[in-house]
C-alpha positions as CSV (number, residue, x, y, z in Angstrom):
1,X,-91.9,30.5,-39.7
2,X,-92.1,30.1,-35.9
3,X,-88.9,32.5,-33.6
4,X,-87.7,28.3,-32.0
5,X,-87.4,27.8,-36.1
6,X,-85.5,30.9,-36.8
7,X,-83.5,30.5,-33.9
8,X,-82.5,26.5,-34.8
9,X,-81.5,27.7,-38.2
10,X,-79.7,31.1,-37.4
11,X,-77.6,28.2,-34.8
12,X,-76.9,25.7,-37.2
13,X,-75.5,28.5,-39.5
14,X,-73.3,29.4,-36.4
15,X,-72.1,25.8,-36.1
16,X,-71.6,25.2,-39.6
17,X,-69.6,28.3,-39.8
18,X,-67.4,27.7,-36.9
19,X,-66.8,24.1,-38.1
20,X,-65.7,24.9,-41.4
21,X,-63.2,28.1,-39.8
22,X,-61.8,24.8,-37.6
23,X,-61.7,22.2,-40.4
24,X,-59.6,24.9,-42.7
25,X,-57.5,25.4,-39.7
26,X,-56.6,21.7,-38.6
27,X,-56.1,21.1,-41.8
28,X,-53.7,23.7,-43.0
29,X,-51.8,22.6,-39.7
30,X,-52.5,19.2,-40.4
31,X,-50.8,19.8,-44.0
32,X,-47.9,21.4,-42.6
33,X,-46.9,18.8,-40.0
34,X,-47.5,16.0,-42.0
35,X,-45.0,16.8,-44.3
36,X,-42.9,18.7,-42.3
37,X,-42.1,16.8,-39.3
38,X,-40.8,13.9,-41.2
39,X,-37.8,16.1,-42.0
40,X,-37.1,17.1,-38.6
41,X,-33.9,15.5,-36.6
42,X,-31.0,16.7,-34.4
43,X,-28.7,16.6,-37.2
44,X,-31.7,19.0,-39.5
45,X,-31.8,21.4,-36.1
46,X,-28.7,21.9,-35.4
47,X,-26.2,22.3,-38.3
48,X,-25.7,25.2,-40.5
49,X,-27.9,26.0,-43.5
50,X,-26.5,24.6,-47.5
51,X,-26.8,26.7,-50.1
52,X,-25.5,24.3,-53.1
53,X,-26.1,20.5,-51.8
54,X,-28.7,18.5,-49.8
55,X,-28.1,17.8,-46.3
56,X,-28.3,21.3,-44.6
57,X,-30.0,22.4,-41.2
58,X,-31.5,25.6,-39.9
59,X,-29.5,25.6,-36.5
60,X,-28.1,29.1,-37.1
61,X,-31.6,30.5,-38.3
62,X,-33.0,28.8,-35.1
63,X,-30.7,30.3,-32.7
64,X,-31.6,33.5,-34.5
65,X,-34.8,33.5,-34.0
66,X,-35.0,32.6,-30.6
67,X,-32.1,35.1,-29.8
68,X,-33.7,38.0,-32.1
69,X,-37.1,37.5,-29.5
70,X,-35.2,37.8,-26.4
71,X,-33.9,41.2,-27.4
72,X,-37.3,42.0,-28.8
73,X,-38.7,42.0,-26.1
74,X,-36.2,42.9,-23.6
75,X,-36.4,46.3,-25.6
76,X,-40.1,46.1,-25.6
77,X,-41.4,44.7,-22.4
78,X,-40.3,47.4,-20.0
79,X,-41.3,50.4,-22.3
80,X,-45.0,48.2,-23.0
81,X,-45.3,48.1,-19.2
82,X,-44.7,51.5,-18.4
83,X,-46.7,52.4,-21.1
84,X,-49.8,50.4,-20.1
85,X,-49.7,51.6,-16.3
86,X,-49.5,55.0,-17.2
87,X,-52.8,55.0,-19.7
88,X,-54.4,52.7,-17.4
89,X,-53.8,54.6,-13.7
90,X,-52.1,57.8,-14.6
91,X,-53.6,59.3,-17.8
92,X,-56.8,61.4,-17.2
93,X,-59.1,61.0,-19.5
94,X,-58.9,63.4,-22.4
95,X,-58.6,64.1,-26.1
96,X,-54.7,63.5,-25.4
97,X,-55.5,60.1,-24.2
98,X,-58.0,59.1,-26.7
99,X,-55.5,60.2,-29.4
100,X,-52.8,58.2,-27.9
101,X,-55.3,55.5,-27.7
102,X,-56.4,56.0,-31.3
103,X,-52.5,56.1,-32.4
104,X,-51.6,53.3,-30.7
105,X,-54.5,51.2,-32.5
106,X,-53.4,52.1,-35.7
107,X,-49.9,51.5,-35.7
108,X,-50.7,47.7,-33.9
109,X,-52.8,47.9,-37.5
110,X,-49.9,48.6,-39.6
111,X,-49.0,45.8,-42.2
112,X,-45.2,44.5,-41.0
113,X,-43.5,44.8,-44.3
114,X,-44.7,48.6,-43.4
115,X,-42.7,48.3,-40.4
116,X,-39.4,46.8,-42.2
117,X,-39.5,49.5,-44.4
118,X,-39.3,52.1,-41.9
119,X,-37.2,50.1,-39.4
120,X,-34.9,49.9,-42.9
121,X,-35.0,54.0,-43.3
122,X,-34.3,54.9,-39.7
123,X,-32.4,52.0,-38.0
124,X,-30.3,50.4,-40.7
125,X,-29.7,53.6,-42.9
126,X,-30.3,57.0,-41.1
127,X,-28.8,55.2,-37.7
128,X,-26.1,53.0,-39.8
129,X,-26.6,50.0,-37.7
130,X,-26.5,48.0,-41.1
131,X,-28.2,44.6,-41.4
132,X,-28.3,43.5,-38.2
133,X,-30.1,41.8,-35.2
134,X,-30.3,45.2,-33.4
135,X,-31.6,46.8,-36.2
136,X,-33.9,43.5,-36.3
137,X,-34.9,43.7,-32.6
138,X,-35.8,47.6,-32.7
139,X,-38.1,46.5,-36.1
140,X,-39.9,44.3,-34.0
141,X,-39.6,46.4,-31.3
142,X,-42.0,48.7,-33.4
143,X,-43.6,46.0,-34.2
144,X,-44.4,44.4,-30.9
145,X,-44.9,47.6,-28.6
146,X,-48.6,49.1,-30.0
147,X,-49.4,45.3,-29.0
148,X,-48.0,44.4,-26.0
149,X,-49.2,47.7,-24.7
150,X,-52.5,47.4,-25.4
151,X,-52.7,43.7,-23.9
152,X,-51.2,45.4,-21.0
153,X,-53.3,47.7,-20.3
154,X,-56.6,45.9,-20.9
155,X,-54.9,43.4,-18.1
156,X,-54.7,46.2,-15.6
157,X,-58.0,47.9,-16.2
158,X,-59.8,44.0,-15.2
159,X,-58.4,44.3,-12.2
160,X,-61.6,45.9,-9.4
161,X,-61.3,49.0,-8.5
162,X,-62.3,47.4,-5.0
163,X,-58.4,46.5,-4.9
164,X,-57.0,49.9,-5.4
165,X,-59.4,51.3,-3.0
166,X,-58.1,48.8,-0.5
167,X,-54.8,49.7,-1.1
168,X,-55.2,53.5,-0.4
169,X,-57.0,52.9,3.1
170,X,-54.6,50.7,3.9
171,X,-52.3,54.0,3.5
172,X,-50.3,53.2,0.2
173,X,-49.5,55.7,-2.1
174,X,-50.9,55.1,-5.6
175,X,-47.7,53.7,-6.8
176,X,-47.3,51.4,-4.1
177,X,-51.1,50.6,-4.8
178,X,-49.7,49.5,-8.4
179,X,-46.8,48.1,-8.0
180,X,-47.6,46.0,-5.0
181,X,-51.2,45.1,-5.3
182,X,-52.4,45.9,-8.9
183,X,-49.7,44.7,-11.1
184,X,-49.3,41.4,-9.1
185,X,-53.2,40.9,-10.0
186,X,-52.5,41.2,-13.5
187,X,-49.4,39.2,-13.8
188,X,-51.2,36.1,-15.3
189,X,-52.9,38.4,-18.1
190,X,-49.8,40.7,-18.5
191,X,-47.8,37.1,-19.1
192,X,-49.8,35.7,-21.2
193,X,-50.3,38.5,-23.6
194,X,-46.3,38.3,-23.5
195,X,-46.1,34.9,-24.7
196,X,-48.9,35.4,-27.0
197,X,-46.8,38.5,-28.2
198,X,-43.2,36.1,-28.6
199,X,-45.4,33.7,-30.9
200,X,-45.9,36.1,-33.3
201,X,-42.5,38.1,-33.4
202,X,-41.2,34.6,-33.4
203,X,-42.4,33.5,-36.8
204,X,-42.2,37.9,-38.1
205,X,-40.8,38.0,-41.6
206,X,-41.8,41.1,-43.6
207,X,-40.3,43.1,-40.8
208,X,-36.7,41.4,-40.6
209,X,-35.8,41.1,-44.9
210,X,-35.4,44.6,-44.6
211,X,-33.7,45.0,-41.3
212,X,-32.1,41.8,-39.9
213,X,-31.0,40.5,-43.2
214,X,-31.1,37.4,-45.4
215,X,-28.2,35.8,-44.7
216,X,-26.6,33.7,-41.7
217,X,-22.8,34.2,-41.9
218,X,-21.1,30.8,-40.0
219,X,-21.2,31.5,-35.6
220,X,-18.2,30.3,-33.8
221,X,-20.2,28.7,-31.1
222,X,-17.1,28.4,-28.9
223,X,-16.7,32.4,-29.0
224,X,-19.3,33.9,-26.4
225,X,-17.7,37.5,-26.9
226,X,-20.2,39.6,-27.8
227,X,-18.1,42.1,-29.7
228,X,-16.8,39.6,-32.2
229,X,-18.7,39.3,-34.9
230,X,-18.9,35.5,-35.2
231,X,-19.7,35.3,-31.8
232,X,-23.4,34.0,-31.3
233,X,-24.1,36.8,-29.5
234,X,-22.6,39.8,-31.4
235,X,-25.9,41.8,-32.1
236,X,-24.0,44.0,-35.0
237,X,-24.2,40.8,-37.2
238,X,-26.4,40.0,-40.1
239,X,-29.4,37.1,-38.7
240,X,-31.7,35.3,-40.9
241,X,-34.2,34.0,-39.2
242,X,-36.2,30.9,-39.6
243,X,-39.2,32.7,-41.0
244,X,-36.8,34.2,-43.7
245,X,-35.0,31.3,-44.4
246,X,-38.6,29.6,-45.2
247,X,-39.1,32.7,-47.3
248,X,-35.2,32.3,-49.2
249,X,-35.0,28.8,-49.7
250,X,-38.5,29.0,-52.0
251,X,-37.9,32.1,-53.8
252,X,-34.1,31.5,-54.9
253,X,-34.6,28.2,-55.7
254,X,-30.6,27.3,-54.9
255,X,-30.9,24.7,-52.5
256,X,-31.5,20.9,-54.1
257,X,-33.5,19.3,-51.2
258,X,-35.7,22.8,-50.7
259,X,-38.7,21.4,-50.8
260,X,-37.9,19.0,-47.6
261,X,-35.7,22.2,-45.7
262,X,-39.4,24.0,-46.5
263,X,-41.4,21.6,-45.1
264,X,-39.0,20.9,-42.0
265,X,-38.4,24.4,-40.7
266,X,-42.4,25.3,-41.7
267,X,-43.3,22.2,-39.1
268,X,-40.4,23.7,-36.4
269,X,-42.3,27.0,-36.7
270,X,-45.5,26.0,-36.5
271,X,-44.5,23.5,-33.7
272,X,-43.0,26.6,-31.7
273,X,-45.8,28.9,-32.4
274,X,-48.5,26.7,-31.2
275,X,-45.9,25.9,-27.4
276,X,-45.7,29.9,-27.4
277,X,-49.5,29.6,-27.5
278,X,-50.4,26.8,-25.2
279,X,-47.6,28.0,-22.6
280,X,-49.5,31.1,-22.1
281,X,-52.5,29.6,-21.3
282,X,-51.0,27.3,-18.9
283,X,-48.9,29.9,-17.3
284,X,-51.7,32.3,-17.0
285,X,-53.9,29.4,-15.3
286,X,-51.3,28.3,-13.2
287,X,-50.6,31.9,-11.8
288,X,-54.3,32.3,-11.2
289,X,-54.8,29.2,-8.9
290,X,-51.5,30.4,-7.0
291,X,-52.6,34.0,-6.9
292,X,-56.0,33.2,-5.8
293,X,-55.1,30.3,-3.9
294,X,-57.8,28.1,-5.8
């Protein structure tokens, strides 16, 4: 057998392989959608969960979700950041370094039901925050920051090192250099791991049964205080999120129409999942062409 047979076959294999990973795929989403979006209506995405008769919504687990990522990564963001710039133009390179390097690798590793448990231990029990979204948004805090970090600072260390020596004959200090030339650079990778990073906190459920709760107590939409705790905003209330909910609604067995609330809010998750995922490549394109003025 000639190396141009070898190679045909060793390519077909390739093909063949990457074609079935893509046909599993489309059709696992194909699944989902099909029977999911059906269910889905205004009436289905904004009322309240049933737990007793037909007819209920997932509005609350929605807003929860969406609100239970902001604070995620409002927590997470800035310390990610900070984090990345300092391993990428600060930290010499050292055993310190490489151990931070090696720790943060291993806990982006860790299984998230892992993280629930601790963020159960230390935020909802040793730091009597209860069930709650805080305690929720720390959990994925932990959850989120060995990842967004690491995204981070790969972004900053494809930047040229031609860029930073521009900056320093042009006089700049090295965190000027960073802040003002650097950083900017890698503003359409540092958003689009972001984004990439909300996708996957947004449809996190190991990590919130333990912290966050499983229940969705009724939200005076009216009340915008955050220290009441019907207010939409209160973070010191219980949140189930739309993950969760998926998760309750088949394991209880309570709800009469769960099969169709399953399929629905499985379809609204995959749907937002797969926008988290497209809006970061479109972001990080469009601030590309701008920044490079292509």
């Amino acid at each position: 057998m000639n190396a141009k047979r070898i190679d045909k076959i060793a390519t077909g294999v390739l093909y063949a392989i990457a074609a079935f990973v893509v046909i599993i795929l489309v059709a696992l989403l194909g699944y989902i959608l099909v029977q999911g979006v059906p269910e889905i209506s205004w009436h289905f995405l904004t009322s309240p969960a049933l737990s007793f008769e037909a007819g209920g919504g997932i509005g609350i687990q929605l807003f929860n979700s969406f609100y239970l990522l902001f604070l995620a990564l409002l927590i997470s963001l800035p310390i990610s950041l900070g984090a990345g710039i300092y391993l990428n133009e600060y930290a010499p390179q050292n055993t310190i370094t490489g151990l931070i390097r090696t720790t943060i690798e291993i806990l982006s590793s860790l299984p998230s039901v892992v993280v629930g448990l601790f963020g159960y231990l230390f935020f909802v029990v040793q730091f009597k925050l209860g069930f709650s979204i805080l305690s929720g948004a720390f959990a994925l805090t932990v959850f989120n920051l060995p990842i967004l970090t690491r995204s981070i600072e790969e972004a900053l260390a494809n930047i040229s090192n031609d860029q930073r020596e521009a900056g320093y004959a042009l006089g700049l200090s090295r965190w000027e250099t960073v802040t003002k030339i650097v950083v900017p650079a890698a503003l359409p990778s540092i958003i689009t791991g972001v984004v990439l990073s909300a996708g996957r906190i947004f449809g996190e459920a190991a990590a919130l049964i333990y912290t966050a709760g499983q229940s969705a107590p009724a939200l005076n939409f009216h009340d915008w205080n955050p220290f009441n705790i019907s207010s939409p905003l209160s973070p010191m209330r219980p949140a189930e999120t739309l993950a969760v909910h998926i998760w309750k609604i088949n394991s209880e067995g309570i709800m009469p129409d769960a099969k169709a609330v399953s399929a629905g809010a499985s379809a609204v998750l995959i749907i937002a999942v797969l926008l988290f995922n497209f809006l970061a490549r479109w972001l990080g394109k469009r601030l590309y062409k701008h920044l490079t003025a292509e």
